[in-house]
N, C-alpha and C positions, 0 to 999 in steps of 0.2 A: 394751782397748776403745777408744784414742783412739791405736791403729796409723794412720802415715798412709794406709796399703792401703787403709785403709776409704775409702769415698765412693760415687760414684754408682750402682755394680754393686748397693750395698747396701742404695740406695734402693728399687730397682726390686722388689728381688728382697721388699719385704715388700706382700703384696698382701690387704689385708684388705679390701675394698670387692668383690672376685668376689664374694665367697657373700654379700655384708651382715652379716659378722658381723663383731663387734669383736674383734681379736687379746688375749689375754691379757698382763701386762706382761711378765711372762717371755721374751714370744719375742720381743722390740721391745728398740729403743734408748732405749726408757723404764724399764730396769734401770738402767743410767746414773744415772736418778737417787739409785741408793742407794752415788753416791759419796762419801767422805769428803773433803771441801771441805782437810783437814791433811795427807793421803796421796793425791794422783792419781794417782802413780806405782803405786801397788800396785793390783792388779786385786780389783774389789768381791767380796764375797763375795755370790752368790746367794743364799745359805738365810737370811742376816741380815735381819729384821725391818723393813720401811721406816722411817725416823724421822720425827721434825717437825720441819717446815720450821721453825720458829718459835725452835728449840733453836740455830741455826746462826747465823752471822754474815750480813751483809748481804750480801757477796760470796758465800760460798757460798749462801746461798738464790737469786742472782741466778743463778749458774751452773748449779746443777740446773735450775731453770727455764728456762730457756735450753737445756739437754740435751732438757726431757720434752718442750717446745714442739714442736722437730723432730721429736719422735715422734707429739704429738696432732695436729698439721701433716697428716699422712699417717693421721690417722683411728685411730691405735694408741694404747688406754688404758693410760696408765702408774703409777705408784704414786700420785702425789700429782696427776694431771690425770683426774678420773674420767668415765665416760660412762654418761648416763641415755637409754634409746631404748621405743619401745612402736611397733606400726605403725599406721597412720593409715589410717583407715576412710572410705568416701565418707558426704558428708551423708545423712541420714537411717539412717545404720547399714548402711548396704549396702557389698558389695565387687564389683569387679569383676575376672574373672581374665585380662581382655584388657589393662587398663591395668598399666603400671610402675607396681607399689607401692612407694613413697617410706617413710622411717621418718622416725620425730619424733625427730633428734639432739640432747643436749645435752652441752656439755661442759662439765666445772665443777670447780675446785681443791675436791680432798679436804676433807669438812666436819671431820673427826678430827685428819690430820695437817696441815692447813692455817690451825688457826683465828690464828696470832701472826704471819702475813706480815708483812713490810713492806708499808703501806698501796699504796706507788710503786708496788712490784714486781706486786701484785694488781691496780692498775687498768691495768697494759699488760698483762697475762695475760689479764684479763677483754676486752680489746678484739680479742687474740688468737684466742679462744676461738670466737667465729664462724665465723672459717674453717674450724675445723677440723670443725663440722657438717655447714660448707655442702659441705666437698669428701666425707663420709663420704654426702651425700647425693645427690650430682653421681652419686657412683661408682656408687652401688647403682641410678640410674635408670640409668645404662648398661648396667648387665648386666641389669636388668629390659627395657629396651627393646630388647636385641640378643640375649635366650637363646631367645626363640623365633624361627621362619620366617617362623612366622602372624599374628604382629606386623603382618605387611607392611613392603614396601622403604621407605618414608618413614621410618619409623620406626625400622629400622636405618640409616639415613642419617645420620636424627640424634643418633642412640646416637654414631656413627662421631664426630661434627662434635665435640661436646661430647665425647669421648674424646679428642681432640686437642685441645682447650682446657686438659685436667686434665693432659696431658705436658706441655706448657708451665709448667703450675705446679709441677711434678716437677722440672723443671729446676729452678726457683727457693729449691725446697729443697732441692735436693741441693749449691748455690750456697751458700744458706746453711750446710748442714751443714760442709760444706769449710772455709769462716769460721770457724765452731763449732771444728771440730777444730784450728787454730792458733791459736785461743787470741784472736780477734779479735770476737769477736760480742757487744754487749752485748743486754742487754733491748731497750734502746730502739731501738738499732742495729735489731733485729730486725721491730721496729713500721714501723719508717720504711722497710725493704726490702719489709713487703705489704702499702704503700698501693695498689699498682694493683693487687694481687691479692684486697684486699677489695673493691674496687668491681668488680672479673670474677666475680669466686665469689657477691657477691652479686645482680649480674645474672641470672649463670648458674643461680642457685639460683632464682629464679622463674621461670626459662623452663622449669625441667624441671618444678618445681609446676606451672605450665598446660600443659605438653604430656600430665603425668601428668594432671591434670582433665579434658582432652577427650578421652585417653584413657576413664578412667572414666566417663565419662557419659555417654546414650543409649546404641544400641544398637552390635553391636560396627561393623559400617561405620561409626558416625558418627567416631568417636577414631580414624580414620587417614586416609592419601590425602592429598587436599587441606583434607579436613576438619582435621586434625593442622597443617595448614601456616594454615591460616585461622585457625586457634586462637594461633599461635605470632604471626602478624602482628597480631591486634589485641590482643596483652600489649606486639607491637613497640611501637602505638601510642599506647598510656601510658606510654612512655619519649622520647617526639621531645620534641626541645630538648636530653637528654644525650646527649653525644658520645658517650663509649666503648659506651653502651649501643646506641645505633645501628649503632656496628660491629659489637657482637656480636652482636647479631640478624640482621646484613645478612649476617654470615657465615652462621652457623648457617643464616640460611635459603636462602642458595646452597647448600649442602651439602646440606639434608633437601631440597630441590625437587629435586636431578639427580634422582632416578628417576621422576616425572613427567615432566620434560622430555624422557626414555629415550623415555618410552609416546608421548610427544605427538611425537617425531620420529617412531617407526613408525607411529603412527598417521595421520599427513600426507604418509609420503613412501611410503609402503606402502599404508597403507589398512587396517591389524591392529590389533588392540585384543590387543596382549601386556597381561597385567592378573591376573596368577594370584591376586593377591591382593584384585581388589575393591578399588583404589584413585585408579583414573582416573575422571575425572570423564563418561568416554564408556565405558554400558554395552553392552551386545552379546549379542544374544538368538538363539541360535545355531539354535534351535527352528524359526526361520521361515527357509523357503526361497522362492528368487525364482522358481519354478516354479507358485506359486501366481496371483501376479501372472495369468497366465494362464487359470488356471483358478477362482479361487475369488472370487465376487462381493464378499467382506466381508475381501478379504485385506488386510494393511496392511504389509507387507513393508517398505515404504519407508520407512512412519513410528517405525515399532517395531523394525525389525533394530538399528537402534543409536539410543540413544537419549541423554540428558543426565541423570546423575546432581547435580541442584541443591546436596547437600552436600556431593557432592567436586570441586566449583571453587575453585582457590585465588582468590585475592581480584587477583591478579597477570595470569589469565588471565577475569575476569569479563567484562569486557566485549566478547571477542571470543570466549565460548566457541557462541556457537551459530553463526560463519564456522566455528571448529574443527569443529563437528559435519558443517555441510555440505560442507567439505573435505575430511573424510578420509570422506566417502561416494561423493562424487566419486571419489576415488583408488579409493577400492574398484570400483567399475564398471569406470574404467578397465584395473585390472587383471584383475580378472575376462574383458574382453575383450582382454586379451592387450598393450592400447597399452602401447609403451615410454615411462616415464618418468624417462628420466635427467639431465634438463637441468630439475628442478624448484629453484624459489628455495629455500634455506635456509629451514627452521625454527627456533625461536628453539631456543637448547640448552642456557642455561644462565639463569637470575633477573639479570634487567637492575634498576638501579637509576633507571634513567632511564626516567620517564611515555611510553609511547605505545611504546620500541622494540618491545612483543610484539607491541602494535596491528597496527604498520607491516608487522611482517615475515607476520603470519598473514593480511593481507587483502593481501599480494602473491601470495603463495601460493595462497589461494583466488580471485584473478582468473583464477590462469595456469588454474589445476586447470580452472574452470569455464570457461574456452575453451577446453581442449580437450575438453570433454566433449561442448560443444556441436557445435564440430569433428566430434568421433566420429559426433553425433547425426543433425547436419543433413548431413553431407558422405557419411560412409561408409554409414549406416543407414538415410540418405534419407528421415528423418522427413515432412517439407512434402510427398513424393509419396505415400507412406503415409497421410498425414492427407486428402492429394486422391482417392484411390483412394475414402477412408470415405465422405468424400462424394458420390461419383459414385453409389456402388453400396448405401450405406445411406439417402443422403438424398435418394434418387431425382432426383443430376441427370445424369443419363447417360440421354435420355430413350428414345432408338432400343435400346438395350438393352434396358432393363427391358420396352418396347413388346413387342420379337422373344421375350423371356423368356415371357413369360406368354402366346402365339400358344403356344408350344412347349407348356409346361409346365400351362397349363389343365385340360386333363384330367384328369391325374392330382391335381393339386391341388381338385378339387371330390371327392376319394374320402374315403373316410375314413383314419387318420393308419396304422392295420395294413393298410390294402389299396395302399397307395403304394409303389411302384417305387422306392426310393432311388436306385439306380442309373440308372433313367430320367430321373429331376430332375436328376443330374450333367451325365446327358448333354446334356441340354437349356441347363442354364447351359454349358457346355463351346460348345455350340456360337452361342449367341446370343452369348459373347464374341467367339467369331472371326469372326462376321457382322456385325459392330458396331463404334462406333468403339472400343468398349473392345479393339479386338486390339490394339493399339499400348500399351494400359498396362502396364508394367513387372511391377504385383502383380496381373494381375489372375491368377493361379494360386493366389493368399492368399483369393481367394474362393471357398465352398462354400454349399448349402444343408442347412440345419437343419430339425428337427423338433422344436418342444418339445411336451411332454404337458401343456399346461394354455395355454388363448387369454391374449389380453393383459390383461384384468381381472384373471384371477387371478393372472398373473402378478404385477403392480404389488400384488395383495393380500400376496400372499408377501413380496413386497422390503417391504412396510410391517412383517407382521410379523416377522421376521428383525432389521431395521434397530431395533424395538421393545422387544424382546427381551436387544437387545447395549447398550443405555442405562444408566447406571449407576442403583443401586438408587433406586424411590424417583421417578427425573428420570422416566420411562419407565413408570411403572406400566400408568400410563388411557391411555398411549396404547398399551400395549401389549394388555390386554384390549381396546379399542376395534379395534385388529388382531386378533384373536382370535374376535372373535365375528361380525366382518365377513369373515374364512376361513372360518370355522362356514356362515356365511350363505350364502357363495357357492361351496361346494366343487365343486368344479370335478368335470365326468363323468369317466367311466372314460380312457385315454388311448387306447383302441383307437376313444370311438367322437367323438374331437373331430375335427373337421371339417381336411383338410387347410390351407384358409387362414385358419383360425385358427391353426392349431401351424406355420406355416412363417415361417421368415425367413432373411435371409444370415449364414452366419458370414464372419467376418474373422481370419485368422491372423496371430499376432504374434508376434515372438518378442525374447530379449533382445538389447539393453538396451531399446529400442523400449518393452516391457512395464511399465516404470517409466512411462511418460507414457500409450501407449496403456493401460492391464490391462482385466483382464475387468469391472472395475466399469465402465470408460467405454464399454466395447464394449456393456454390455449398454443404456447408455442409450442408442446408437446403433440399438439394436435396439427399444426400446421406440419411437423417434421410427419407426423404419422399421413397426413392424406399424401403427401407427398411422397413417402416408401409405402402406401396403399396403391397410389395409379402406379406406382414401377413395379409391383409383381404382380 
């Protein structure tokens, strides 16, 4: 058993923290201890009965303990180092199967064969004895945090981060083990080599208790994402003033934040909400399409296609998350229309330590995004002639036009809304543009005439209740019956027998991206102003 071939290969190879269970002593280097302190040379006898420690001399009680240490080190129960665990339930007696469940570890010198220690040797074993919870507890959140997919990426991040904190401590026992094996390792020796390993392990062991608690707590969105990283940063902020605690957190939370920063570059430089797991704090409602804009009065496309998840901002990107929102909507238009964007500023990529760098880099970004949008808007899409057009031909200031329009088109507009010519009304607007000074306007081919089934009263009675109707519970009651019974009241005739100049107005066609600023909600109050200065001349 104390071949020098043994060492690090040895260490690796016992892995009792996968599954959360504790290894039996049998299959650990905690057999060891049932060596005879008078014969080392001869190899222990397995089937022999453990002794007590208390029977042996000072030195061999010191050296077995010293052997089982190395083995409770690495979470392995051995004869006389025993291990009490039960699993740890969320307040109020509830479990959750989205959180890393954590187990309550203790470890503690055999009550039987342990009671005649040396006093010495028992209080650096008992001082010992922490670590070796704290790493049986580290391990099991890792593989609790990293066995499922559904976890979400933050959360295997930081399974990942914290798995590389616990090979680092791997090393340091397999450093000692090697000590151990030449014959150079005492107790206290051993104390004095995981002073910095109890201050990591006990850090460590509270960040996995709070990532494991916001885990388990509210609903499953809320324990991951940013929410997960928001959780991890204010257990950081009960450790400012300790140094090594500071590192470990600043690390861990570079680590668990890449996969945000993953979303938050495509989402800035793209305009995509990759997010399979519900954990970016910009959600994305795939439901609504920009084709509405156009067509449907109560459409909200713009506001709702993506939107801000409040609990999954990490605390890092708060106060520029709603530039992030209106930046990677930007982007998205752009793309949508085809602009090339390859010369965009950097997005931040990785958890700055320094106040203001996210600030800086995400409101460059969203300058550039938003000049070229406007770029696209005002130059290529020719918004300001579009928005002249609206007014020429809905807010009657194109006066020789609308004059020549309604010389043509009177006729037919005093019939009823079934006995009218559609194609006669084309014709007439068709032609009063080219008699007019509207032939020179670029859209005016974006103008048609309409027919609605209902004059302008009831119109505006509709938009009242519709807009009364969509009020959340409660806000909109009275005022929605008072819409209701004032529809009731004035329900409008048949559509065959409403009078053509009441159902007539102009359409104006839009299209994208245009429709984000023009849509059918503004068009139509363009139309409501228009029937309006339509019955006053």
């Amino acid at each position: 058993d104390r071949s020098p071939s043994r060492g690090l290969g040895d260490v690796y190879k016992r892995q009792p923290l996968a599954s959360g269970i504790l290894a039996p002593a049998s299959c650990a280097v905690g057999a060891r201890g049932n060596v005879d302190a008078a014969s080392t040379s001869a190899p222990p006898d397995a089937t022999a009965p453990p002794i007590s420690l208390g029977s042996l001399p000072h030195d061999a009680q010191e050296q077995v303990l010293v052997d089982e240490m190395l083995s409770a080190l690495l979470g392995i129960e051995t004869a006389h180092i025993v291990c009490s665990t039960h699993r740890v339930g969320r307040p109020g007696g509830g479990s959750s199967s989205h959180a890393p469940a954590l187990r309550d570890v203790r470890f503690s010198l055999h009550p039987t064969l342990c009671p005649d220690v040396d006093p010495a040797l028992a209080e650096l074993t008992a001082r010992l004895l922490p670590l070796c919870a704290q790493y049986v507890r580290a391990g099991h959140f890792v593989h609790a945090a990293t066995s499922e997919l559904g976890r979400g990426l933050v959360s295997h991040a930081l399974g990942a981060a914290v798995r590389e904190l616990l090979r680092e401590y791997l090393v340091l026992v397999a450093q000692l083990e090697e000590a151990s094996l030449d014959g150079e390792l005492t107790l206290q020796q051993l104390w004095w080599h995981c002073q910095p390993a109890v201050r990591t392990l006990a850090t460590l062991d509270r960040l996995c208790v709070c990532a494991a608690d916001a885990a388990a707590s509210g609903t499953r969105a809320d324990g991951r994402g940013g929410a997960l990283l928001s959780a991890i940063n204010a257990e950081r902020a009960r450790h400012v003033g300790t140094a090594h605690a500071e590192l470990l957190f600043a690390h861990v939370l570079e680590r668990a934040s890449e996969p945000i920063f993953a979303m938050l570059g495509a989402w800035l430089t793209r305009g995509r909400v990759s997010d399979p797991y519900g954990e970016f704090f910009v959600a994305q409602n795939e439901q609504l399409s920009r084709s509405g804009l156009q067509t449907d009065f109560n459409d909200r496309y713009w506001q709702l296609r993506f939107t801000l998840r409040d609990a999954q901002v990490p605390p890092f990107l708060r106060a520029v998350a709603h530039k992030v929102l209106a930046a990677g909507k930007y982007v998205h238009v752009l793309r949508e229309c085809g602009v090339p964007l390859g010369d965009l500023p950097p997005p931040p990529s990785k958890l700055s330590q320094h106040d203001g760098q996210h600030d800086a880099a995400v409101s460059l970004l969203h300058a550039h995004v938003s000049q070229r949008l406007l770029a696209l808007l005002f130059n290529e899409c020719a918004l300001l002639p579009a928005l002249r057009s609206i007014k020429h031909y809905l807010l009657l200031d194109q006066g020789d036009f609308f004059v020549h329009f309604l010389d043509l088109a009177e006729p037919e507009l005093l019939k009823d809304v079934d006995e009218i010519a559609r194609g006669k009304l084309s014709s007439c607007l068709e032609l009063a543009l080219r008699s007019s000074t509207a032939a020179v306007d670029p859209n005016r081919n974006r103008l048609s005439c309409k027919l609605l089934p209902y004059n302008l009263t009831n119109q505006l009675l509709r938009i009242i209740h519709v807009s009364a109707s969509a009020a959340p519970d409660g806000a909109g009651a009275d005022a929605a019956a008072a819409a209701a019974a004032a529809a009731a009241a004035a329900e409008p005739p048949a559509a065959s027998r409403v009078p053509g100049l009441d159902a007539f107005t102009f359409e104006f066609a839009v299209e994208w991206p245009l429709s984000i600023i023009i849509s059918r909600f503004s068009l139509v109050k363009y139309q409501l102003l228009f029937r309006h200065l339509f019955h006053c001349k």
